[in-house]
N, CA, C and O atoms as CSV, one atom per row, in Angstrom:
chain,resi,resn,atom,element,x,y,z
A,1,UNK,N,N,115.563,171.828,162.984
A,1,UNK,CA,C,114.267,172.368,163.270
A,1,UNK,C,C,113.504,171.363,164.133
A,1,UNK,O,O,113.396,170.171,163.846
A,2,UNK,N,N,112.957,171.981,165.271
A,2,UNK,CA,C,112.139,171.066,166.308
A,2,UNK,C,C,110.774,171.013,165.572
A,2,UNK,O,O,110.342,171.953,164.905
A,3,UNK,N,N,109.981,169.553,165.794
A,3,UNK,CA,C,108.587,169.695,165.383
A,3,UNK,C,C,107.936,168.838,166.458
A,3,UNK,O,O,108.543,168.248,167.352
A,4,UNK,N,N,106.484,168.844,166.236
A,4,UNK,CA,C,105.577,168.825,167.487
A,4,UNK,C,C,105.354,167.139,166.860
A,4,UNK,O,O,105.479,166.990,165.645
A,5,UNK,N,N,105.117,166.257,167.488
A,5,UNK,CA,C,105.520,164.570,167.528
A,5,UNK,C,C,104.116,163.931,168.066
A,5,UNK,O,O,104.153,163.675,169.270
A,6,UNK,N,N,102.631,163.558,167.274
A,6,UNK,CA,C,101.944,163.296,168.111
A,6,UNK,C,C,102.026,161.592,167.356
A,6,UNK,O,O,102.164,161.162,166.210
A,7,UNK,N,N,101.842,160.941,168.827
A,7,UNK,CA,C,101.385,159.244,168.432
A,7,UNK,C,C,100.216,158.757,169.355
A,7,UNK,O,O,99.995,158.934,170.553
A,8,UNK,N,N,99.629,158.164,168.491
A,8,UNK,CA,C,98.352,157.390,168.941
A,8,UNK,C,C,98.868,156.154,169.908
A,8,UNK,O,O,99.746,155.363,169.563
A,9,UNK,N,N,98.100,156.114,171.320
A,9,UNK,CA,C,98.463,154.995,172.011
A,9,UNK,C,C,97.562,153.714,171.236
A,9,UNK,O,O,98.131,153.021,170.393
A,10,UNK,N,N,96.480,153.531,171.508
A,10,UNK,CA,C,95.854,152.538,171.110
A,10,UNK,C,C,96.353,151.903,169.640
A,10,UNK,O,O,96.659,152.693,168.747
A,11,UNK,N,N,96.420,150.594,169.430
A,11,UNK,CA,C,96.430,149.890,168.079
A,11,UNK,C,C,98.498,150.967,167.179
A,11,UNK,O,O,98.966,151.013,166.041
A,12,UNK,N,N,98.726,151.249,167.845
A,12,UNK,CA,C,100.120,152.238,167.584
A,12,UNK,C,C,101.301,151.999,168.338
A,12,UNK,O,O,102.322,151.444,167.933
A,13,UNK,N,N,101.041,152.540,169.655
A,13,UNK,CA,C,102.345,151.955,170.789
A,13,UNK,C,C,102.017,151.214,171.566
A,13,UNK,O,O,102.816,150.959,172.467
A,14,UNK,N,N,100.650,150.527,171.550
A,14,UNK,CA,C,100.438,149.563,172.157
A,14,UNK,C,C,98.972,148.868,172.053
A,14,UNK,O,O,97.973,149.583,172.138
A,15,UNK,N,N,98.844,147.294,171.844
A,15,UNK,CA,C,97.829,146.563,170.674
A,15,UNK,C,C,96.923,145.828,172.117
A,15,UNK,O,O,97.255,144.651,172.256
A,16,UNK,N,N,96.194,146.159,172.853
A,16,UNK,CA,C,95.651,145.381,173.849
A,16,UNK,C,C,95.392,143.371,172.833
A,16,UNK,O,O,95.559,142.189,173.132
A,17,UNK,N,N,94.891,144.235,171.547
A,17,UNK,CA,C,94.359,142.777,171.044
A,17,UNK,C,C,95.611,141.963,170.819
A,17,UNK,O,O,95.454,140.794,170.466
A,18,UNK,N,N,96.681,142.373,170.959
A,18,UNK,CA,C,97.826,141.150,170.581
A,18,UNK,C,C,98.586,140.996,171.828
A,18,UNK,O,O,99.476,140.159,171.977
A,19,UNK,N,N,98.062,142.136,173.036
A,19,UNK,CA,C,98.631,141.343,174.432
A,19,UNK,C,C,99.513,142.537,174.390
A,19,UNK,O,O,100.596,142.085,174.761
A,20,UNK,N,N,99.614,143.361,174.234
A,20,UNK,CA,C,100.941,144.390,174.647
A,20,UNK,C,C,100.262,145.456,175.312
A,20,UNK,O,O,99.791,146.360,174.623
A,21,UNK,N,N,100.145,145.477,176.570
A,21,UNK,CA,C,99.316,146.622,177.263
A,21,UNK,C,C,99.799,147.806,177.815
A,21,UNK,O,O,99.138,148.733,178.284
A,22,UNK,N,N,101.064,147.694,177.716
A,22,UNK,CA,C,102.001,149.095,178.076
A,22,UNK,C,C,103.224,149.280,177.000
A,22,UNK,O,O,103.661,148.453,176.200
A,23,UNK,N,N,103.641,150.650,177.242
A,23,UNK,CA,C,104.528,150.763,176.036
A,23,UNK,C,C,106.296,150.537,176.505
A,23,UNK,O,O,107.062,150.810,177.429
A,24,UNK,N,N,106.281,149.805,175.079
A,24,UNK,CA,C,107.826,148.995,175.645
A,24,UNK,C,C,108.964,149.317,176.238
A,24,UNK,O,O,108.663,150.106,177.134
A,25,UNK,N,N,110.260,149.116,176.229
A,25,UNK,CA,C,111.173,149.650,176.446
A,25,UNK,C,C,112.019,150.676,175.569
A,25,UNK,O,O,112.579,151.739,175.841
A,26,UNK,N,N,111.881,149.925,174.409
A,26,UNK,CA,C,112.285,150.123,173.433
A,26,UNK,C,C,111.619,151.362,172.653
A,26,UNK,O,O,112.301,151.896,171.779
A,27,UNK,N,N,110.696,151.711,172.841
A,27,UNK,CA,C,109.477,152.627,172.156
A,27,UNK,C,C,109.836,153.603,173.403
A,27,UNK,O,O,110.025,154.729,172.943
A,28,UNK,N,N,109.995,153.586,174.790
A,28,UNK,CA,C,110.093,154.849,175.598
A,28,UNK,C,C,111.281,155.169,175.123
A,28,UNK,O,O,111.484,156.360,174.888
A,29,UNK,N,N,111.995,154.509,174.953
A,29,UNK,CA,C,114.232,155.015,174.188
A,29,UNK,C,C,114.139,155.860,173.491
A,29,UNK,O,O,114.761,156.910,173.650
A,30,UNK,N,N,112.872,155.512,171.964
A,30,UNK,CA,C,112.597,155.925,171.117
A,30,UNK,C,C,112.486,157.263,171.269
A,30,UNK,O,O,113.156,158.148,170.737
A,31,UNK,N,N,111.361,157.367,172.231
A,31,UNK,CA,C,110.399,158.819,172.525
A,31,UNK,C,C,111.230,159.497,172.972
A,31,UNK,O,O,111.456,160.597,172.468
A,32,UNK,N,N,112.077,158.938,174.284
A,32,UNK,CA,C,113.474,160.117,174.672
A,32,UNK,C,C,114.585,160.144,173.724
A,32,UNK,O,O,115.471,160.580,174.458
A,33,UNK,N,N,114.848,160.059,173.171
A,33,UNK,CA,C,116.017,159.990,172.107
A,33,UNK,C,C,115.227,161.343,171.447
A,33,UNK,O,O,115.942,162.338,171.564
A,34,UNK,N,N,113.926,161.624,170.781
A,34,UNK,CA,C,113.374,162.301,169.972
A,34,UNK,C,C,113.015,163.095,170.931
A,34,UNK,O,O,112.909,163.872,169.983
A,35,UNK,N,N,112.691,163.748,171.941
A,35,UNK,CA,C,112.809,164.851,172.773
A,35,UNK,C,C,113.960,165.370,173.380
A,35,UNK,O,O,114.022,166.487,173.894
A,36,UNK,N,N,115.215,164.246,173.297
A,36,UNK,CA,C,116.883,164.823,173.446
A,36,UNK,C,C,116.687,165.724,172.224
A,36,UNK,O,O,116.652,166.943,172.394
A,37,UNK,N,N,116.561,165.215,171.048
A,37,UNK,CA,C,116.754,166.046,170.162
A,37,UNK,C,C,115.928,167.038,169.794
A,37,UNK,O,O,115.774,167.441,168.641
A,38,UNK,N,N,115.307,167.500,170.920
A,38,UNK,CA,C,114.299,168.923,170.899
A,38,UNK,C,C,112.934,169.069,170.120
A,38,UNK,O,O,112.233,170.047,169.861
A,39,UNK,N,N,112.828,167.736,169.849
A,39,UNK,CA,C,111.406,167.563,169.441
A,39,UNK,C,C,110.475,167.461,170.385
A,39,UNK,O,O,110.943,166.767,171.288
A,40,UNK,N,N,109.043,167.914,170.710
A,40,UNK,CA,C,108.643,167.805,171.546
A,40,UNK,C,C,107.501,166.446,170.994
A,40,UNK,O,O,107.061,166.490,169.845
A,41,UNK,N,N,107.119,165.315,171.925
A,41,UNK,CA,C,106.216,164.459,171.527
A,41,UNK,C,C,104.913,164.341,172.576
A,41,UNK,O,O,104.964,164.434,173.803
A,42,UNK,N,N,103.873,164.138,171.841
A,42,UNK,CA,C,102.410,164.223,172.466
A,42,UNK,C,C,101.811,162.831,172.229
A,42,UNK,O,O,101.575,162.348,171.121
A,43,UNK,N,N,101.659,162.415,173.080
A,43,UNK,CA,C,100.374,161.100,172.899
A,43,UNK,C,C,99.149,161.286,172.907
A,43,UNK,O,O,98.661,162.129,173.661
A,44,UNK,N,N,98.434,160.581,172.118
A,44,UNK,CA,C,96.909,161.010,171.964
A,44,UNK,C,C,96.299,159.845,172.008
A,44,UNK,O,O,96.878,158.802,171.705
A,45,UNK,N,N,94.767,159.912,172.482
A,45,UNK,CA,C,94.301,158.717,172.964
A,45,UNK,C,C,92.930,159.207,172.375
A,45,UNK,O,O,92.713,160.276,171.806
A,46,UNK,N,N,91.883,157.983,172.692
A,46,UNK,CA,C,90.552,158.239,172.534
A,46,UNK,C,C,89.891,157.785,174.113
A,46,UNK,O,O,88.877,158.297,174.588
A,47,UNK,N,N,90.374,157.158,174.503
A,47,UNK,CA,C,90.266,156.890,175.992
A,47,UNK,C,C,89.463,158.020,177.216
A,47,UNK,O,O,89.060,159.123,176.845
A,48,UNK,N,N,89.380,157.753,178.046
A,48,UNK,CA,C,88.501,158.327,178.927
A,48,UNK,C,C,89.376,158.588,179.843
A,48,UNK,O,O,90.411,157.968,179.600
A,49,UNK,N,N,89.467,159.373,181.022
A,49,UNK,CA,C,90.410,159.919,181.926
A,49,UNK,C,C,90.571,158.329,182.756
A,49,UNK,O,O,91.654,157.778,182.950
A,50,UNK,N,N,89.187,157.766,183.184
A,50,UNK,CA,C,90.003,157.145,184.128
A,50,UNK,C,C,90.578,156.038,183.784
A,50,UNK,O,O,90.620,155.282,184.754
A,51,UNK,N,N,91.070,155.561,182.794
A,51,UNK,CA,C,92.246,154.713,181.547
A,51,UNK,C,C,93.167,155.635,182.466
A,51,UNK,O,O,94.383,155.678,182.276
């Protein structure tokens, strides 16, 4: 069964306060590995468009 996959960017896939400002390598593998397998995933932000 496919399900809908949402993750928070901020303080989640990526911590400005500890220096990690984009999301890793390892965490994009993640995300495609889990949409190979027909899950669909959504990122959600609190951010403003022009972020």
């Amino acid at each position: 069964m496919s399900k809908l996959l949402f993750f928070d960017i901020d303080g989640t896939l990526i911590d400005c306060n500890l220096g990690i400002y984009s999301i890793s390598d390892n965490v994009k593998e993640a995300l495609d590995k889990l949409k190979e397998n027909g899950h669909d995933v959504f990122l959600a932000t609190g951010r403003c468009k022009c972020f």
